[in-house]
C-alpha positions, 0 to 999 in steps of 0.5 A: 469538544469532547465526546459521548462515549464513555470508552473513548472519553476514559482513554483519552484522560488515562492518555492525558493522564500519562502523557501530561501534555500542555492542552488538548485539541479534539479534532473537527477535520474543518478546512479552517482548523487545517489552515490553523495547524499550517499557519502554527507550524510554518510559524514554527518551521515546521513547514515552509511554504512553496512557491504558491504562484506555481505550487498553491497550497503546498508546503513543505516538511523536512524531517529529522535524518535519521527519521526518514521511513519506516523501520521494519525493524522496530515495529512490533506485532504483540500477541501472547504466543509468537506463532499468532505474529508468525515469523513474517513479523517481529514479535513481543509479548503484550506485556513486555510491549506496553512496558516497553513503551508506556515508560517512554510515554510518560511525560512525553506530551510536556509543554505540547498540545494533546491532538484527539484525532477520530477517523473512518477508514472507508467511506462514513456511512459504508458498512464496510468501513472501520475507524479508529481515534489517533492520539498524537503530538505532532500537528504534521500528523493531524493535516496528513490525517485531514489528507489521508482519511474521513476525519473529525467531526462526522468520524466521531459520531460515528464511533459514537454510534458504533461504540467501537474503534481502533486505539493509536497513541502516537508522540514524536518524542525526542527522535531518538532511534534508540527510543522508537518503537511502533507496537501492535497489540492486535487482540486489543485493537491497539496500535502504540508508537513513540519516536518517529513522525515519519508518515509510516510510522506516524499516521497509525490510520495508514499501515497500522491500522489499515493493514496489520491491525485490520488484516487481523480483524478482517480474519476474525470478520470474514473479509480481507485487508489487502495491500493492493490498488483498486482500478476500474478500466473502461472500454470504449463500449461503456463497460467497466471492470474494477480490478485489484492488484498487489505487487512489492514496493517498487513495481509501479502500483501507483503508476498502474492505478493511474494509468493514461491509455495510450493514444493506441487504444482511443475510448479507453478510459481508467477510474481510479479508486486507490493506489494503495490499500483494499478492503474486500467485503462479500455482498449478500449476493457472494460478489466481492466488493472493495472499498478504498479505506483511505481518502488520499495518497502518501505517495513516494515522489522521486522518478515521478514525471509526466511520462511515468505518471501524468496524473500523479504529476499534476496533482502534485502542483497544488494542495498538498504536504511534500516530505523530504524533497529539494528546492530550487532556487525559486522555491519550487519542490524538485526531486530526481527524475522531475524534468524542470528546474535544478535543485538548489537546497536538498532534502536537509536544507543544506545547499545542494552539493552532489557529493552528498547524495541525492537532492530529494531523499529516495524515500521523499514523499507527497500527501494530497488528497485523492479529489485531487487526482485527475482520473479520481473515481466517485465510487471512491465514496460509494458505501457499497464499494465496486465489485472485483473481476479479477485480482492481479499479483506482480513482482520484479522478475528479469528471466522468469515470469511471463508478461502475464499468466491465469491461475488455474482456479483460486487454490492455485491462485493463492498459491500465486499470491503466496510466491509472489516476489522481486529479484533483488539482485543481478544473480541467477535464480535459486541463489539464496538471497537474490528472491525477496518473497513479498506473499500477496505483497503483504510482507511487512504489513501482514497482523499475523502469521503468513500460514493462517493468512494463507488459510483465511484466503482459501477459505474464501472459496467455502463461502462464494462460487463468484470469486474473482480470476486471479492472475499475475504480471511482470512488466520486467522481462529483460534481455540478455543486455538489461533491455526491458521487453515490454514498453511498460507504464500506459501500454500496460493496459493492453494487458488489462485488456486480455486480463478482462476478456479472459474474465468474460471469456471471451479470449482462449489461453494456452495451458502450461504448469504454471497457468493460463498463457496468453498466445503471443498474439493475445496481446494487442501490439499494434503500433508498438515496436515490439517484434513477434519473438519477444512476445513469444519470450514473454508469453513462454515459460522456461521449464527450468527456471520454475522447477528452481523457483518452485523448489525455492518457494518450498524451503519458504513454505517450510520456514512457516512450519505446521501453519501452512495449510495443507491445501497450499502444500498440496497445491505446490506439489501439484505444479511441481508434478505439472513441470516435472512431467513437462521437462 
């Protein structure tokens, strides 16, 4: 197979040209040409099989040690003035980065086989989807791909179609970490990445192009690429309300969009569209609308169970790729927090001894196909995608934020976003170092400098008066003894519930300097063990604490220079006006 489009036919012969690979197999995303890349690859052990009595279909990949996850450090963002990359990323100029690794290019592809990998992120027939054709070496990467989105034969008629698509040339190398580089020339659609075959780094579909790439093109455009979930929530009465929501690594993103109501809240259901990355269209009618680009997870697996994430649990058990996960005795993947079996082998193929770290690597990963989700939505592939009530902010705080909180109105809901972070430490608050600011959760994924992309969400309320409320949470409250105060995990969703009333008004809300405030009995708790004075400490604000915090935030603000909008400078003083005249 080959392809009817001048362009991609010409790049794929300089590719080959550079490279000199053995073969080239363009890819038809078939479930037999999957079968065929498995079988060669456990041949080749790259992939061993699982216990297929108890774990069907799932393999699993061990990778190189020092090739585990992303490396934020080696990846590049390439434009011709290095205030366009912004210092929210590592910058190089284009030329220098193309030389940089077209050299470690050169005769990379030797004695292994071309893959010519077209994909469609988003539904094939969306107007709001957008594709791209990966380059690659590496068989691991096409299967992932197969998982992770609309590939082969149908994505190419449509690039065909369209004539246009995102370049990704991708060669695993020789794993060297001193010849590994993931390069992205924005201006020219163009991702470059040699030296890993860690899924972040490797399936240039995924944060590549879907976020940096596509955050740069969706400014151009006038849409968003979002590093956040999309759910719907149902109530009992059939009304459904689609929600998306972006918080920092390690805030429970994935457990939130597969979320079990609890026994509580009968009739209550949850639809998941995607656990990972947004793509947010305006309608013709001003409405916005979201897509999932992906067709899959690439999820982190270590403290994945039936408790925190039943879904997640279960459709783990066939059909999918573990990367970097224990074994047991009977061949059976295992990973910390997996409630059965004993780990026999880790994550290095080594026998398991304590004494060398954890079994699974913390950074242990699952890939399987979003179908394979029990609460998976249809509209996951509807073209037209869902419209979103409200869009959700988290992050990890111990004292600070409340449970949850209503922006005043979208100025100050980007300021929300743009504060949003994680605690990283035990310290107190206003110490340098202990806020990890993670904007809009956007931090390592942004195309570009935060201050435009500040601007480009403002800019957004130009253009509709049916922006969706914006809000934030924080399921982390603690007490004075670590203690969490919220329960957490399914009961999350009586906080959803406010979420969607205070959308269709039909719930009050308390005016503080920082937002909307629930009452504390806004907030269904019936069943919970959870006294009226805690629900009065998470739905309070300590005055305090955000004069520090909003004096932090600003020294951030400062660090992006005259490409913070003025809007969002202006907006932060007002809050800080709000909480001096509180205090």
């Amino acid at each position: 197979m080959t392809t009817k489009l001048s362009a991609l036919q010409r790049w794929v012969d300089e590719v080959a040209a550079r490279t000199q690979p053995e073969t080239i197999h363009w890819c038809t995303g078939s479930d037999d040409e999957y079968q065929q890349l498995v079988d060669l690859m456990v041949e080749d052990g790259t992939l061993s099989p699982l216990n297929q009595e108890t774990y069907p279909n799932c393999y699993l990949h061990l990778s190189d040690p020092t090739d585990v996850a992303r490396v934020e450090h080696l990846t590049y963002v390439c434009t011709e003035e290095p205030d366009d990359a912004g210092p929210n990323n590592n910058w190089m100029s284009p030329a220098d980065g193309h030389a940089r690794v077209d050299a470690l290019f050169d005769g990379a592809m030797q004695g292994r086989t071309m893959y010519v990998i077209p994909y469609c992120m988003g539904p094939i027939t969306s107007p709001y989807s957008r594709c791209g054709v990966e380059i690659t070496d590496s068989p691991y990467v096409v299967v992932n791909m197969k998982l992770m989105t609309r590939m082969g034969s149908a994505a190419l008629e449509r690039i065909e179609r369209d004539g246009k698509f995102v370049r990704g040339l991708h060669s695993t190398g020789d794993l060297d970490p001193e010849r590994r580089f993931i390069m992205h020339f924005p201006d020219e659609l163009y991702i470059k990445s040699i030296g890993s075959g860690y899924g972040g780094n490797a399936l240039l579909g995924k944060k590549c192009h879907a976020l940096r790439i596509a955050s740069w093109q969706a400014r151009s455009e006038g849409w968003m690429a979002e590093h956040m979930l999309i759910m719907g929530i149902e109530n009992p009465e059939g009304e459904t309300h689609y929600i998306a929501c972006a918080f920092p690594s390690a805030c429970g993103k994935t457990n939130l969009a597969m979320l079990i109501p609890p026994h509580s809240m009968p009739g209550w259901k949850i639809h998941t569209l995607g656990d990972d990355i947004a793509w947010l269209h305006f309608d013709d009618d001003g409405c916005l609308r979201a897509i999932n680009p992906e067709s899959g997870y690439f999820g982190v697996v270590p403290g994945t169970n039936e408790e925190t994430n039943k879904n997640a649990y279960d459709m783990i058990t066939r059909d999918t790729i573990f990367t970097n996960v224990a074994r047991t005795e009977d061949n059976e993947p295992w990973w910390e927090g997996k409630a059965d079996g004993k780990p026999a082998y880790d994550w290095r193929g080594q026998p398991y001894d304590p004494s060398q770290g954890k079994a699974a690597h913390p950074n242990s990963r699952f890939t399987v196909a979003a179908t394979n989700n029990p609460s998976y939505s249809e509209l996951a592939d509807a073209p037209e995608g869902v419209p979103i009530s409200a869009i959700v902010f988290g992050g990890r705080r111990k004292r600070l934020a409340p449970l949850v909180y209503e922006a005043r109105d979208w100025k100050h809901g980007v300021l929300v976003g743009a504060s949003a972070g994680s605690e990283t430490t035990a310290a107190a608050i206003g110490e340098v170092g202990v806020i990890r600011r993670d904007p809009m959760a956007m931090k390592p994924f942004c195309g570009y400098n935060f201050g435009d992309y500040w601007r480009h969400w403002l800019s957004l309320e130009e253009r509709s008066d049916k922006l969706p409320k914006i809000f934030h949470v924080n399921w982390f409250r603690q007490d004075d003894d670590g203690n969490f105060l919220w329960p957490g995990f399914g009961e999350n969703l009586r906080v959803l519930k406010w979420i969607i009333d205070r959308c269709e008004d039909r719930v009050g809300a308390r005016e503080t300097p920082i937002g909307y405030l629930p009452e504390p009995d806004d907030i269904d708790t019936a069943e919970l063990d959870i006294s009226a004075e805690t629900m009065r400490v998470l739905s309070s604000v300590d005055l305090d604490r955000w004069r520090i915090e909003n004096a932090h935030f600003a020294t951030y603000l400062d660090s992006f220079g005259e490409r913070v909008p003025q809007e969002l400078r202006d907006e932060h003083e007002r809050v800080a006006s709000e909480l001096d005249k509180a205090s």
